[in-house]
N, C-alpha and C positions, 0 to 999 in steps of 0.2 A: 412317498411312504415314510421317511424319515421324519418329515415334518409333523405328518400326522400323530406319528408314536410321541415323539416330542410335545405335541399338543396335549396329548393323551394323559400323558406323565406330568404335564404342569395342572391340567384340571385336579389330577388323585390328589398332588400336594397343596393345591388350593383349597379342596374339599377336604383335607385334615389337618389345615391348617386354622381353616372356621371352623372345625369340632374341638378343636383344641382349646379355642378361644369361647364359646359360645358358653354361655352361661349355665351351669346345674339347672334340671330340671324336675321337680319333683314325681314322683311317681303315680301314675294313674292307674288303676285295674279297671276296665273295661269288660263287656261281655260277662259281667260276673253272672254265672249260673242260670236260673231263667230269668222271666219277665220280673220288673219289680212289684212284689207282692207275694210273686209264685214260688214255684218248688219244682227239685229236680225230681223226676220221677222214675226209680231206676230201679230193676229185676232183682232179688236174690238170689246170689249163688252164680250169676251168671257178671261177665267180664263189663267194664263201664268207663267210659273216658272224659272226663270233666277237662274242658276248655278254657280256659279265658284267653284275653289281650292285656298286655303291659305296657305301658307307655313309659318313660323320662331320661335324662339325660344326667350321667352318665347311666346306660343300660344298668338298671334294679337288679339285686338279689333276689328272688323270690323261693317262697318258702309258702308251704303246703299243710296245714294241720288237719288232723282228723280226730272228733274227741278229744279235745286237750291237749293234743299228742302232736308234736312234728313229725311231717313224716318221714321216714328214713326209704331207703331203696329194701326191697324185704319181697318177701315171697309172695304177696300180697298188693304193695304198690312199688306202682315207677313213677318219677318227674323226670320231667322232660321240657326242652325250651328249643325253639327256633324262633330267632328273631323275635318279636314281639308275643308269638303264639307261645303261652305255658300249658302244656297237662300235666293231670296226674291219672293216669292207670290203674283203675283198680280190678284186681286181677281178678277176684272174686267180691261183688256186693255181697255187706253183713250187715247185721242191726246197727255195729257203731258210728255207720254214714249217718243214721238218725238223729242225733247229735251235731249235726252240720258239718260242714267243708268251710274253714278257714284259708282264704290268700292272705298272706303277704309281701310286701314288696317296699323295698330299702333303697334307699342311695345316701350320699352325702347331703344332698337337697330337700329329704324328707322321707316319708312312708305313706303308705297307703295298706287299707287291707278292706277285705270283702267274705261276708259271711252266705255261703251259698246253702239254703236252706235245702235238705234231703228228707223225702221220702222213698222208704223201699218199702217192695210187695210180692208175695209169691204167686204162684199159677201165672192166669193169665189177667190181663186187666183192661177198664173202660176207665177213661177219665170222662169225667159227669163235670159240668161245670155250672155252680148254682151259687148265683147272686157273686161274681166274680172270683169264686174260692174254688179252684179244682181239688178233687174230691175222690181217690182213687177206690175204687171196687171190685173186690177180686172176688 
């Protein structure tokens, strides 16, 4: 048993021993929003959680804009990170997601950012897909 914990504890110090050493990595956004081309397609009025993945080394700041606007924590949006996975929360969709979802993402090795294109719609909806442009109809 003893050897084993010993084993245990020289892997942890080995393994941040090479993150310590391991060269900055610039930052990737991943998963950004939909398909490239497409759009998110998201309810008004009603709660909506945008996704992506983060990649680089040392682990990126990421930062969320909506309209222009960084987002703050507020009654309206949360961000959130676990591990590679960033959201943002938005508590209620309004017209200003229209205007797109901004990521960004920082380190000392670079940045990255990602423009996730939104569409919102009320009632209920069909997405129609004509000559590759989805096409929302409420």
């Amino acid at each position: 048993m003893t050897v084993t914990s010993t084993t245990m504890q020289d892997d942890v110090a080995l393994d941040d021993s090479v993150a310590a050493t391991a060269p900055p990595v610039a930052p990737r956004i991943e998963r950004c929003g939909a398909k490239p081309g497409g759009h998110l397609l998201l309810k008004r009025d009603e709660p909506a959680v945008i996704a992506v993945e983060v990649t680089g080394r040392p682990a990126p700041d990421v930062h969320w804009h909506v309209a222009g606007r960084r987002v703050r924590r507020t009654e309206r949006y949360r961000a959130a990170s676990a591990g590679r996975r960033h959201t943002l929360t938005v508590l209620r969709v309004g017209d200003e997601l229209d205007k797109g979802v901004w990521v960004m993402a920082s380190n000392v090795a670079g940045e990255d950012s990602c423009l996730i294109t939104v569409r919102t719609y009320r009632g209920t909806c069909r997405t129609v897909r004509l000559n590759k442009c989805c096409l929302a109809l409420t």
